[in-house]
N, CA and C atoms as an extended XYZ file, in Angstrom:
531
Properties=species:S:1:pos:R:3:atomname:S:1:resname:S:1:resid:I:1 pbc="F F F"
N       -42.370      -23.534       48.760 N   UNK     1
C       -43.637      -24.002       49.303 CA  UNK     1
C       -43.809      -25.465       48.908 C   UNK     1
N       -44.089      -26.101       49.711 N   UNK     2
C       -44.751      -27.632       49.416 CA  UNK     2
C       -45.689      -28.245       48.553 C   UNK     2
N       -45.819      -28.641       47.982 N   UNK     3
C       -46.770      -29.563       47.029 CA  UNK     3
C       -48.104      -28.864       47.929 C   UNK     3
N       -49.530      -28.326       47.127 N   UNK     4
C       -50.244      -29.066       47.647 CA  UNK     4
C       -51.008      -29.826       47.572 C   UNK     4
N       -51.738      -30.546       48.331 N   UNK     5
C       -52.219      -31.766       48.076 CA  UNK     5
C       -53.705      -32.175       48.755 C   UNK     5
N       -54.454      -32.706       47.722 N   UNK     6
C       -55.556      -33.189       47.838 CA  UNK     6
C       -55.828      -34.332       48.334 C   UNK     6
N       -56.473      -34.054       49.624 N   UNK     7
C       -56.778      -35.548       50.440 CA  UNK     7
C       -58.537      -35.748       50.450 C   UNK     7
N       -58.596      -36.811       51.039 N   UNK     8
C       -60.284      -37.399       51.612 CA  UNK     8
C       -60.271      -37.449       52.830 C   UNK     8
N       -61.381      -37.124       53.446 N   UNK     9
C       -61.637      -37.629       54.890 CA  UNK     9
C       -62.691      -39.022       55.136 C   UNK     9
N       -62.378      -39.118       56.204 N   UNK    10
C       -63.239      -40.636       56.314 CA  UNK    10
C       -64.933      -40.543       56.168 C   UNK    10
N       -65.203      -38.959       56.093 N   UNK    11
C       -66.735      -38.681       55.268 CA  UNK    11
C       -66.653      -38.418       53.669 C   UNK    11
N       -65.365      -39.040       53.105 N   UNK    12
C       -65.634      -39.034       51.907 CA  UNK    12
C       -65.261      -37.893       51.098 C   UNK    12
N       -65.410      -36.560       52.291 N   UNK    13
C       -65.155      -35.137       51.489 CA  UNK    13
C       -63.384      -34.713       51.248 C   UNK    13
N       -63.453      -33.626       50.262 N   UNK    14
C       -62.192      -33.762       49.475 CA  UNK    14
C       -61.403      -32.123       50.272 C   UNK    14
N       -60.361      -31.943       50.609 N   UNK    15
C       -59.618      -31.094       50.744 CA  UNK    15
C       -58.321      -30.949       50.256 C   UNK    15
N       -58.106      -29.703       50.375 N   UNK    16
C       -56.809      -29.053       49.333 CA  UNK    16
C       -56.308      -28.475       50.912 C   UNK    16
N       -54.890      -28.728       51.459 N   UNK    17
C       -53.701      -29.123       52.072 CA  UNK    17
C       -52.695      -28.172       51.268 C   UNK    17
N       -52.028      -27.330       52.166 N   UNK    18
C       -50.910      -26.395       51.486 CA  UNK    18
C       -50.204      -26.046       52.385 C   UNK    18
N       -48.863      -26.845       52.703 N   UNK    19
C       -48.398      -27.113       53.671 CA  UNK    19
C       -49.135      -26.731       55.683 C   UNK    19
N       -48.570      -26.102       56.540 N   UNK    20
C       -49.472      -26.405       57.738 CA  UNK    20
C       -50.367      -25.436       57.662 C   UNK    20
N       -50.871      -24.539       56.934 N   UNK    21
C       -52.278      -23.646       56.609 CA  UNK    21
C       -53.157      -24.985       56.894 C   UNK    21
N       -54.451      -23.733       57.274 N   UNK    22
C       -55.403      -24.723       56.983 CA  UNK    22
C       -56.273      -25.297       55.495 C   UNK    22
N       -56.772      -26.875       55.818 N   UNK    23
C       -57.399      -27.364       54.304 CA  UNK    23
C       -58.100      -26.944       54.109 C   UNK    23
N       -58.316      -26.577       52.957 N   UNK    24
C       -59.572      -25.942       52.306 CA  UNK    24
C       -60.906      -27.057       51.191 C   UNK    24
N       -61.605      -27.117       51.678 N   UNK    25
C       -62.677      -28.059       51.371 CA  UNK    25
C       -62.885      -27.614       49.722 C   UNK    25
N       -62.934      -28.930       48.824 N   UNK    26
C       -62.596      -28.990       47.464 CA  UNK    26
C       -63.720      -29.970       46.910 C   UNK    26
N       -63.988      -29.662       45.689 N   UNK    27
C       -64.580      -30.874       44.716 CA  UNK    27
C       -63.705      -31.493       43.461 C   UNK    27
N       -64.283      -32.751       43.198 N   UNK    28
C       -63.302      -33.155       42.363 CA  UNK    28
C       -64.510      -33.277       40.924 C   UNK    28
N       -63.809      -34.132       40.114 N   UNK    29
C       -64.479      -34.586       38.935 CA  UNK    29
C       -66.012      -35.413       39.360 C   UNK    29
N       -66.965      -35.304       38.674 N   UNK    30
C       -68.279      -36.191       38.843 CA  UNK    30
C       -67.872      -37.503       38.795 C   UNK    30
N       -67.191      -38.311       38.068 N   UNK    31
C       -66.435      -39.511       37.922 CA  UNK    31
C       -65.780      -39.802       38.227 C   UNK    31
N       -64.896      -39.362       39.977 N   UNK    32
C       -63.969      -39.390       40.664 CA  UNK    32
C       -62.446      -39.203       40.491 C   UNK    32
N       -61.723      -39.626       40.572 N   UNK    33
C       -60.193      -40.093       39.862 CA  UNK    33
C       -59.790      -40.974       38.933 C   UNK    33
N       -58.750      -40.989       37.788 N   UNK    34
C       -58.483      -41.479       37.403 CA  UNK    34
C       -57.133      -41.695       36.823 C   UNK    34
N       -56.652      -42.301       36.929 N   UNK    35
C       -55.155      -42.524       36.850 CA  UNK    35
C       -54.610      -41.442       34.911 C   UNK    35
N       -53.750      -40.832       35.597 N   UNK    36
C       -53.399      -39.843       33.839 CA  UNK    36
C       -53.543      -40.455       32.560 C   UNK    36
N       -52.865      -41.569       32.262 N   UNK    37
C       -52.681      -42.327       31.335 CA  UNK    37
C       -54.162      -42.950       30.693 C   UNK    37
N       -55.090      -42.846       31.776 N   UNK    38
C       -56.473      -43.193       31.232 CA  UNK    38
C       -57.202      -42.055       31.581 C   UNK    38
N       -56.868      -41.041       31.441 N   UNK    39
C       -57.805      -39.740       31.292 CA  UNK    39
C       -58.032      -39.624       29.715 C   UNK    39
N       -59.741      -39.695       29.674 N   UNK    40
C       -60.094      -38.895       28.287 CA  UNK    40
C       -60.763      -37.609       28.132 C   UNK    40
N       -60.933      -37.814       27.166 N   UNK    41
C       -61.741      -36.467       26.601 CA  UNK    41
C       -63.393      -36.259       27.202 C   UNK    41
N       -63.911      -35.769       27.659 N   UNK    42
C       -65.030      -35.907       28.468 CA  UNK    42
C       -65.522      -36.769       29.410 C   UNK    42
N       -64.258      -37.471       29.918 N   UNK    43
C       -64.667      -38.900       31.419 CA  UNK    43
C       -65.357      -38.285       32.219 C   UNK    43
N       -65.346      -37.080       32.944 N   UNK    44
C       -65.758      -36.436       33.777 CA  UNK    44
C       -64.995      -36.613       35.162 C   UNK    44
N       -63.512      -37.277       34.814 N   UNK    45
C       -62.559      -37.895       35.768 CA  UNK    45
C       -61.521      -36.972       36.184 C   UNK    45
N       -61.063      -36.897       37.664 N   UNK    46
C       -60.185      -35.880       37.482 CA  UNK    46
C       -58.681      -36.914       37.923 C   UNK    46
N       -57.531      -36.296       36.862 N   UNK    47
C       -56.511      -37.200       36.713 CA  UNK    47
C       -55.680      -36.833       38.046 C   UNK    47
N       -54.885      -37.898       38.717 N   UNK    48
C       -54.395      -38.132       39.509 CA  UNK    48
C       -52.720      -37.823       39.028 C   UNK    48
N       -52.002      -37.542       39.622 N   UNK    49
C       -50.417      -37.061       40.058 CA  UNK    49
C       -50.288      -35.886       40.583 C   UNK    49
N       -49.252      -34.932       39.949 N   UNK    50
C       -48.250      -34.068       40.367 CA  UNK    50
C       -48.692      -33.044       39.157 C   UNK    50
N       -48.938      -31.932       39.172 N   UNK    51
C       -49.589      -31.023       38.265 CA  UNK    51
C       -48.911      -30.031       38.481 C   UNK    51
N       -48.022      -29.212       37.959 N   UNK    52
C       -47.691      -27.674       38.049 CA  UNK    52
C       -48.745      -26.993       37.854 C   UNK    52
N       -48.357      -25.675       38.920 N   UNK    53
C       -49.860      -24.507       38.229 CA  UNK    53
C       -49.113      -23.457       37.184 C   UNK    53
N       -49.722      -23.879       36.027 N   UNK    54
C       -48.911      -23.206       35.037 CA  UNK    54
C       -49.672      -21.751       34.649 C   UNK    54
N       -50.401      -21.445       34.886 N   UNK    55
C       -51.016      -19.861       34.715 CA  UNK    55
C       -52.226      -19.919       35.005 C   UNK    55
N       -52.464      -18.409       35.621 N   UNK    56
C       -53.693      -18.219       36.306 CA  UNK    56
C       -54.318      -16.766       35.133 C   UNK    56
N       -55.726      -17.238       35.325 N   UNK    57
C       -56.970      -16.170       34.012 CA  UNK    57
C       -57.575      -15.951       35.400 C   UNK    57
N       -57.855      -14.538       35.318 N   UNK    58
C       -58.923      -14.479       36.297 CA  UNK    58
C       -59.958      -13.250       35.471 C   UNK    58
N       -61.023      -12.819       36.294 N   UNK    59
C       -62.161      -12.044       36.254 CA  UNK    59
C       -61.820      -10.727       36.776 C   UNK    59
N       -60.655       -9.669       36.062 N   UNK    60
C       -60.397       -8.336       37.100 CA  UNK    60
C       -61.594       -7.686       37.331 C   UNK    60
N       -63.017       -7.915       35.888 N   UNK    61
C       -63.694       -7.108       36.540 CA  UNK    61
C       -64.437       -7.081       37.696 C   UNK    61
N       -64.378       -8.440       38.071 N   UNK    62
C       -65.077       -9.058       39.134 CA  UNK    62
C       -63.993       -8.688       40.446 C   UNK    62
N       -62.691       -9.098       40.306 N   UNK    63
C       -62.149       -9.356       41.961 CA  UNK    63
C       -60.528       -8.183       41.267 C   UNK    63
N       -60.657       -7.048       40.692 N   UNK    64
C       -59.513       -6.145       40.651 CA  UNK    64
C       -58.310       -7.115       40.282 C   UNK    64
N       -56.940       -6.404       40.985 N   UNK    65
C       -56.159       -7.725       40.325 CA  UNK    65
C       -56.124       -8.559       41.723 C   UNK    65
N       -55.060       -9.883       41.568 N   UNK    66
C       -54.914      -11.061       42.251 CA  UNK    66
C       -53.316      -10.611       42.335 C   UNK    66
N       -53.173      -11.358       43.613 N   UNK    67
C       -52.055      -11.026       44.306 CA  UNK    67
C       -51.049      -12.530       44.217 C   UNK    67
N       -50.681      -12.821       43.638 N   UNK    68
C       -49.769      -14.052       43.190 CA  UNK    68
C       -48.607      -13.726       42.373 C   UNK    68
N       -47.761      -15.034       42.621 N   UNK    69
C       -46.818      -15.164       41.576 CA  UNK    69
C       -46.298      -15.668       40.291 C   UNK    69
N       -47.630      -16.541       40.413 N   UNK    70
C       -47.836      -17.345       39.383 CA  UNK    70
C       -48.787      -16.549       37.992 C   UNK    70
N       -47.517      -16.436       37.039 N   UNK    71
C       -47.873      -16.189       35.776 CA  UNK    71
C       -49.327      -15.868       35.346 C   UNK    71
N       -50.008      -14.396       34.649 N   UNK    72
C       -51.463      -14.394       35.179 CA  UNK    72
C       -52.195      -13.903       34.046 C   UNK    72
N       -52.898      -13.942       33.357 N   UNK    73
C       -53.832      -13.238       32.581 CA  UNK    73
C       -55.268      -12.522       32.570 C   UNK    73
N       -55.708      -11.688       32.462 N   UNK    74
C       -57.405      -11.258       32.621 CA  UNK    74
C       -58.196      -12.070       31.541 C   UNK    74
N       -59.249      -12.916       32.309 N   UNK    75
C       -60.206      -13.031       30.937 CA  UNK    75
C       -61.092      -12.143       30.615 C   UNK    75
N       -61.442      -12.066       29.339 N   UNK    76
C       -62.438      -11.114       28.568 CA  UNK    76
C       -63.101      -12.145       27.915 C   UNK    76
N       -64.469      -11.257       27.293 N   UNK    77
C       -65.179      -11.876       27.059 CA  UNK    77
C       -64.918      -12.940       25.207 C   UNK    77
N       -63.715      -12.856       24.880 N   UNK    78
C       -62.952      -13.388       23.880 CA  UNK    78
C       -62.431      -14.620       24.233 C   UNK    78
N       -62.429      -14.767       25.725 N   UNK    79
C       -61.670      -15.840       26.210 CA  UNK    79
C       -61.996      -17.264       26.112 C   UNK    79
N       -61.489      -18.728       24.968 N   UNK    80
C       -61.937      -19.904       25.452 CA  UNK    80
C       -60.933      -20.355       25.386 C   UNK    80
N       -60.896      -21.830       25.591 N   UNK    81
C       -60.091      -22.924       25.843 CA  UNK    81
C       -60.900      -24.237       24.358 C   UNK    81
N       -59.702      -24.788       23.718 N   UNK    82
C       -60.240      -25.753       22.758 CA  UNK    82
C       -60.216      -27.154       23.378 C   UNK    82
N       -61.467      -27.618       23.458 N   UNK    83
C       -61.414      -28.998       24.131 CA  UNK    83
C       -62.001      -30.355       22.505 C   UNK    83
N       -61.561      -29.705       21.685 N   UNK    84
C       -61.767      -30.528       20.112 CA  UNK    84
C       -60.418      -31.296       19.966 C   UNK    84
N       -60.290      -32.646       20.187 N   UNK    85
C       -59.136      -33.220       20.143 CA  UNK    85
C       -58.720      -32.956       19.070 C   UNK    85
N       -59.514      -32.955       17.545 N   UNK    86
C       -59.222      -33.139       16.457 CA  UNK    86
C       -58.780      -31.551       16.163 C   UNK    86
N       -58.883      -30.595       16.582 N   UNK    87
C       -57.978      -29.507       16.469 CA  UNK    87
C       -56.570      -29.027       16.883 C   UNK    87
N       -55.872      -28.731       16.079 N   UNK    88
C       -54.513      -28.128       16.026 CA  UNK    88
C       -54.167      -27.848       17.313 C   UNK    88
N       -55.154      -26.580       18.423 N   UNK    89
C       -55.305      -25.677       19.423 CA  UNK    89
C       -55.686      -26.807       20.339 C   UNK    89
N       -55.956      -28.058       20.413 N   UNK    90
C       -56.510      -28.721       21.521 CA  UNK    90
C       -55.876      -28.061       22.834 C   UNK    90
N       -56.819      -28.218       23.953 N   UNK    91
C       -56.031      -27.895       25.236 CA  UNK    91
C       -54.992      -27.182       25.204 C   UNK    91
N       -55.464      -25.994       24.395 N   UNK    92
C       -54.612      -24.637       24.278 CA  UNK    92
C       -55.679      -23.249       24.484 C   UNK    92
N       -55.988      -22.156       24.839 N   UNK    93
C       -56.260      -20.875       25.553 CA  UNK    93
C       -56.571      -20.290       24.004 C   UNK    93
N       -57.621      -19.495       23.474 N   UNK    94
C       -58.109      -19.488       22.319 CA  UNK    94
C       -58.944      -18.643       22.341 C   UNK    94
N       -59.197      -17.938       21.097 N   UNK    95
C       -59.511      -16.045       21.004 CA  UNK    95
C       -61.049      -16.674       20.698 C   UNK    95
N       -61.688      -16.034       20.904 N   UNK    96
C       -63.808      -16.299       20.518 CA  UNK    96
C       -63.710      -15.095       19.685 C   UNK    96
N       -64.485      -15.292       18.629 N   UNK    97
C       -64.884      -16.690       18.005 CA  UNK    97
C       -63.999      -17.635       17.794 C   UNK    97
N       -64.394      -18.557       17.511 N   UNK    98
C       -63.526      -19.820       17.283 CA  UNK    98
C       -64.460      -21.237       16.915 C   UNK    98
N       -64.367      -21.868       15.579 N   UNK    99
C       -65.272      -22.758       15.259 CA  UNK    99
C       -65.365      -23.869       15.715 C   UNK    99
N       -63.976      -24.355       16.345 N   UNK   100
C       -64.065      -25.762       16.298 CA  UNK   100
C       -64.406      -25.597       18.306 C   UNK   100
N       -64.839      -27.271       18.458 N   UNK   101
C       -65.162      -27.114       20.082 CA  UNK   101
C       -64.363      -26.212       21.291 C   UNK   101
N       -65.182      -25.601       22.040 N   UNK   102
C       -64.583      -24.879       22.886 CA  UNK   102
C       -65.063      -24.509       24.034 C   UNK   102
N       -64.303      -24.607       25.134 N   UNK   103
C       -64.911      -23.717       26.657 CA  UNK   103
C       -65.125      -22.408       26.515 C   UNK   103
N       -66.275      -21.532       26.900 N   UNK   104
C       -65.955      -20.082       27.062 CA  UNK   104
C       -65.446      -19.905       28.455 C   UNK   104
N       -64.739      -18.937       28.828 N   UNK   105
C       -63.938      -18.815       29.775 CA  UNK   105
C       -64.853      -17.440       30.605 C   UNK   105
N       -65.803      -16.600       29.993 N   UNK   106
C       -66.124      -15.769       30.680 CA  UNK   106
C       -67.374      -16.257       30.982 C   UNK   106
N       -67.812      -16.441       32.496 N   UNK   107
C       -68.734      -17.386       32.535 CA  UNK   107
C       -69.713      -16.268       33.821 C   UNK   107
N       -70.687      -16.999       33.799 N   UNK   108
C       -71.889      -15.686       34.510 CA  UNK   108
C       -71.828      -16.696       36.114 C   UNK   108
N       -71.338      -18.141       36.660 N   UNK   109
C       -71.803      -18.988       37.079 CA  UNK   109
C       -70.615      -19.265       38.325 C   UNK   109
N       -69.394      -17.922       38.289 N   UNK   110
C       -68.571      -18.152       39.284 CA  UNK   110
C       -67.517      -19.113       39.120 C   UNK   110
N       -67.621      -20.488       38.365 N   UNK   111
C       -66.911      -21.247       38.155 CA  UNK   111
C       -65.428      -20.748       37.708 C   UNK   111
N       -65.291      -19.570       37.074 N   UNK   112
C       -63.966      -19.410       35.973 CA  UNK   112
C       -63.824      -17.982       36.562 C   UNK   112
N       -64.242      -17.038       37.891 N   UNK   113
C       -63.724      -16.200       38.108 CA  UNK   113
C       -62.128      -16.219       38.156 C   UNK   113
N       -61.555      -17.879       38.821 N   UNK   114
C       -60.278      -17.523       38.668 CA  UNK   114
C       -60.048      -19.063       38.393 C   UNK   114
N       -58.980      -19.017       37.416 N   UNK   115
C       -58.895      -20.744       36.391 CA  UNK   115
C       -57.427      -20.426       36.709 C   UNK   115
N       -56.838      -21.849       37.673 N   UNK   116
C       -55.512      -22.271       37.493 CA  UNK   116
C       -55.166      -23.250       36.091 C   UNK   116
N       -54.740      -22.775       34.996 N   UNK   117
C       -54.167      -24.184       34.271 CA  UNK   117
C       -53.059      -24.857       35.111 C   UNK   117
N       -53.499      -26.281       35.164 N   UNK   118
C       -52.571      -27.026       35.279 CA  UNK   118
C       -51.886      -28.142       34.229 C   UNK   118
N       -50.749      -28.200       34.562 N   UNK   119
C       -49.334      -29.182       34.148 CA  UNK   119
C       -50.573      -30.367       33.559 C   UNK   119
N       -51.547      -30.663       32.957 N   UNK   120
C       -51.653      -32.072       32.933 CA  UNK   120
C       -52.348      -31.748       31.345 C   UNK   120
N       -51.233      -33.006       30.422 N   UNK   121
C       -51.319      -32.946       29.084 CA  UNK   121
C       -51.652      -31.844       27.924 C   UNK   121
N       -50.254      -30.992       28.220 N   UNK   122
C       -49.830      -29.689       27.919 CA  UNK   122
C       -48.524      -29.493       27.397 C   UNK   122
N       -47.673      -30.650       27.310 N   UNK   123
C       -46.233      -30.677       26.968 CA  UNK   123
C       -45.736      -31.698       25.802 C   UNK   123
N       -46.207      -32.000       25.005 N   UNK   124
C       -47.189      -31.235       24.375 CA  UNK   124
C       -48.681      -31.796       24.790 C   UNK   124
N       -50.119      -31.077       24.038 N   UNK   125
C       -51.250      -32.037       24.321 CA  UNK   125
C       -51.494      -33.374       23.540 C   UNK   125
N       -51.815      -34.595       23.998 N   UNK   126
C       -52.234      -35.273       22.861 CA  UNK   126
C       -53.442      -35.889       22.921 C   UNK   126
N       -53.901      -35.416       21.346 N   UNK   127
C       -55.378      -35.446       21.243 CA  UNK   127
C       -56.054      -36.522       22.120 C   UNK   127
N       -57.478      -36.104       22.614 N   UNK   128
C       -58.457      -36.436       23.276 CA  UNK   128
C       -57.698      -37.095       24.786 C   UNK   128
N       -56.623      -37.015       25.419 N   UNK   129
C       -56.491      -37.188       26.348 CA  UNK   129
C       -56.771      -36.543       27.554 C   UNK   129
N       -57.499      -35.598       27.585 N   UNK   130
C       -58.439      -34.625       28.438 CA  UNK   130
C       -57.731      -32.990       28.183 C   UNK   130
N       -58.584      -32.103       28.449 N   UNK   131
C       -58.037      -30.757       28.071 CA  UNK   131
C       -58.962      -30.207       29.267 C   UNK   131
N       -58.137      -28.917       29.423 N   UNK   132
C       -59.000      -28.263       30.161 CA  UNK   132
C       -59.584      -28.431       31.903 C   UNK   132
N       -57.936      -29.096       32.395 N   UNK   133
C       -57.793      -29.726       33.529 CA  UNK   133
C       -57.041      -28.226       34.184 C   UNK   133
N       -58.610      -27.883       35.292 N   UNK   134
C       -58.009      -26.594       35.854 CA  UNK   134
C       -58.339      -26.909       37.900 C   UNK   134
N       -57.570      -25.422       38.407 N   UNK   135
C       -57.898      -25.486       40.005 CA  UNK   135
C       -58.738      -24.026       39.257 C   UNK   135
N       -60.254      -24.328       39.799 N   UNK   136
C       -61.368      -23.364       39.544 CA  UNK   136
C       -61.694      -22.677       40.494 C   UNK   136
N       -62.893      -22.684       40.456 N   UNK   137
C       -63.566      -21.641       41.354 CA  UNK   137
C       -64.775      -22.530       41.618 C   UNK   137
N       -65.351      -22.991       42.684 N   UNK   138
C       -66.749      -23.621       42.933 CA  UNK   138
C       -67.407      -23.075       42.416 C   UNK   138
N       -68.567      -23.559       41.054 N   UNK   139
C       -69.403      -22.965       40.183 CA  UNK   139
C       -70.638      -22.676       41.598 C   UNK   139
N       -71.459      -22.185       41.630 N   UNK   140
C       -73.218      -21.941       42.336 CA  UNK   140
C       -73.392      -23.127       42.052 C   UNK   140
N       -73.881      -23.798       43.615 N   UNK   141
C       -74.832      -24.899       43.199 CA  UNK   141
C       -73.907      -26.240       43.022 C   UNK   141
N       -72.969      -26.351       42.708 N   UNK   142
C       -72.456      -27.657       42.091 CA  UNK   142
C       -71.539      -28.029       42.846 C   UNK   142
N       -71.456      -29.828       43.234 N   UNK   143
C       -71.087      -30.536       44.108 CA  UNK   143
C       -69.816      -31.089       43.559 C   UNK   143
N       -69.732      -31.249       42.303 N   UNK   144
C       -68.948      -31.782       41.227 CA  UNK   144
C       -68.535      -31.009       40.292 C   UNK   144
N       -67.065      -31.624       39.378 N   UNK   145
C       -66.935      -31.070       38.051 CA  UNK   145
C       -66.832      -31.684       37.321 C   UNK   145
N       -66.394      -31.003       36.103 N   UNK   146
C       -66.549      -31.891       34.761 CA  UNK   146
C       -64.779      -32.749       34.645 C   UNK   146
N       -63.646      -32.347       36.123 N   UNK   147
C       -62.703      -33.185       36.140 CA  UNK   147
C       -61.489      -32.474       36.237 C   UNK   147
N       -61.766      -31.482       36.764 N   UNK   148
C       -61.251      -30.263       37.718 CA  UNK   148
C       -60.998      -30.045       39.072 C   UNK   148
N       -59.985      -29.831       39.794 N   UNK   149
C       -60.504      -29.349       41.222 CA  UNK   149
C       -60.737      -28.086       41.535 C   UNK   149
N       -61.979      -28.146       42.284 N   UNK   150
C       -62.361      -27.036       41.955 CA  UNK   150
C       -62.785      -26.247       44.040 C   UNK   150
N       -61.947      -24.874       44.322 N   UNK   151
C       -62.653      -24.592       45.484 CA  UNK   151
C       -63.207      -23.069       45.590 C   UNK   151
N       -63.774      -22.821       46.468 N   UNK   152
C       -64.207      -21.649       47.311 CA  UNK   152
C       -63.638      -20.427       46.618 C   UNK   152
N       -64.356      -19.456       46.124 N   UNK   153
C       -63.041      -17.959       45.376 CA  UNK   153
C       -62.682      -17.604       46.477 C   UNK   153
N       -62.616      -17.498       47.584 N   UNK   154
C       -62.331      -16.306       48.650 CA  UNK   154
C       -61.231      -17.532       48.916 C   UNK   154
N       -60.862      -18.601       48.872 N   UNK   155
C       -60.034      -20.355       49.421 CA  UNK   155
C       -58.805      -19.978       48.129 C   UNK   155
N       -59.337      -19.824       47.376 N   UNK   156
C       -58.119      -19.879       46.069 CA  UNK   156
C       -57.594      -18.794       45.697 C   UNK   156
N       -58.509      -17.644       46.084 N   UNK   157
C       -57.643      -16.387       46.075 CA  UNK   157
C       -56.555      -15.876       47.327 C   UNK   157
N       -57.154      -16.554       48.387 N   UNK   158
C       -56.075      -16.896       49.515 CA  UNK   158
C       -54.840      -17.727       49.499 C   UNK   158
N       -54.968      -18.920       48.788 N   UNK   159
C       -53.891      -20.153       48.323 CA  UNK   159
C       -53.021      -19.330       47.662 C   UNK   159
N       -53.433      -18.907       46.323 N   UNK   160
C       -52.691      -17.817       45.315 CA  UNK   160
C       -51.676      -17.037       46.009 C   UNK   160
N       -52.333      -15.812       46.713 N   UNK   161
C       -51.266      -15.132       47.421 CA  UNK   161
C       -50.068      -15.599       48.119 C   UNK   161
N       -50.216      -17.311       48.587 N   UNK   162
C       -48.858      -17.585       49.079 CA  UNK   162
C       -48.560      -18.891       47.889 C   UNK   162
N       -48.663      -19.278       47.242 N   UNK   163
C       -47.857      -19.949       46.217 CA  UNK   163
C       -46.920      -19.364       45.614 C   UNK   163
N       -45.755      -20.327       45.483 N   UNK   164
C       -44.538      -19.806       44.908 CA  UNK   164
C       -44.367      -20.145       43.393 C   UNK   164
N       -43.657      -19.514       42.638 N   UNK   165
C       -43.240      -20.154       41.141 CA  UNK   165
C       -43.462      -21.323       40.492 C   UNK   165
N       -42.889      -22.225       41.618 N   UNK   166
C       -43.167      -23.305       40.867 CA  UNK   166
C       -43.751      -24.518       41.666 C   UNK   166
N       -45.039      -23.823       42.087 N   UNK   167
C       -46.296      -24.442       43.102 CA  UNK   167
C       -46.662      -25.799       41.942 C   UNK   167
N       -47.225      -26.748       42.534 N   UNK   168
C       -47.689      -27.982       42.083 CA  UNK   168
C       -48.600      -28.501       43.128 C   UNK   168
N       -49.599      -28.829       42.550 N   UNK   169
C       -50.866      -29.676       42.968 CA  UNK   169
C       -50.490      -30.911       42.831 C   UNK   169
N       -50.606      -31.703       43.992 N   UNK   170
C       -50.407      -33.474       43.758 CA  UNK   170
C       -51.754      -33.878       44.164 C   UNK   170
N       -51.743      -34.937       43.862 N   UNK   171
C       -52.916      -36.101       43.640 CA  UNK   171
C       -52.683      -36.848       44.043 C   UNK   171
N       -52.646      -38.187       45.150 N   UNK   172
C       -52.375      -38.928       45.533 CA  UNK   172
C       -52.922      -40.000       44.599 C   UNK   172
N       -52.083      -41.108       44.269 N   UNK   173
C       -53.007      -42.839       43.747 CA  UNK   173
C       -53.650      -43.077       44.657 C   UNK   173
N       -53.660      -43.163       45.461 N   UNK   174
C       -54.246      -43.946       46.822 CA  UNK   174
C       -55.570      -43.615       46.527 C   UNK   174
N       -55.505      -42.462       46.088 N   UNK   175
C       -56.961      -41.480       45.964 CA  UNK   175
C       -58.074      -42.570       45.214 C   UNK   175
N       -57.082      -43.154       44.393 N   UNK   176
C       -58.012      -44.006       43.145 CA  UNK   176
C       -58.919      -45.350       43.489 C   UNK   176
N       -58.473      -45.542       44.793 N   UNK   177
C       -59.182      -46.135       45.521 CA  UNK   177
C       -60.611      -46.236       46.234 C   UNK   177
């Protein structure tokens, strides 16, 4: 399967492109794009390149299982993500409780029914260069993310079913424009 890829239209709005399927209408970060190398820790920017989808958490109790190939886990209500640069676990998947800063992953708000991690500053992480760079779920209500792309559950649970192994999200530079 082809890259897919996040474009703009000349109204500005953002779509997710997966080879000749149709695009599926997307949000990006509140702070638009930003080139990887200057992604931080709370910009609200979502980083630009080539992203593997490296594992998918979803909500079984919400949507049963998900039909993909890509590597998968259930979240429970134990589930966060450490977005504390200054911790060991940064931008690593993490049992609740847990003291130092953290996402909860089981969320009431739709956003995290189903969380792609992606490829971006994970090999390894290094501190405060952003964590917690996922393909989400459109939270209720919200136009923006905190630097995520984020679409439609019924859009990403459809994408899922035909992504292959070693699916990747690209980002265009151009975008940064």
């Amino acid at each position: 399967m082809p890259d897919w890829c996040l474009d703009r239209d000349k109204a500005g709005h953002y779509w997710l492109q997966a080879g000749d399927r149709v695009p599926r209408r997307a949000i990006i970060g509140g702070a638009g794009f930003i080139t990887a190398d200057g992604k931080r820790e709370g910009d609200m920017a979502t980083p630009v390149g080539r992203w593997a989808l490296r594992h998918l958490y979803y909500r079984q109790d919400l949507l049963g299982s998900v039909d993909t190939v890509i590597p998968a886990s259930v979240i429970t209500p134990h589930c966060g993500w450490c977005d504390d640069p200054a911790h060991q676990d940064y931008n690593c998947h993490v049992t609740l409780p847990f003291a130092a800063s953290h996402e909860v992953m089981w969320r009431d708000d739709g956003a995290y029914d189903l969380v792609v991690m992606l490829g971006f500053n994970d090999a390894p992480p290094i501190a405060g260069r952003g964590s917690a760079i996922f393909l989400h779920c459109i939270a209720d209500g919200k136009t923006s993310t905190a630097g995520c792309v984020a679409l439609d559950r019924d859009d990403l649970i459809s994408m899922l079913s035909f992504a292959d192994a070693a699916q990747h999200l690209s980002i265009d530079p151009r975008l940064l424009s």
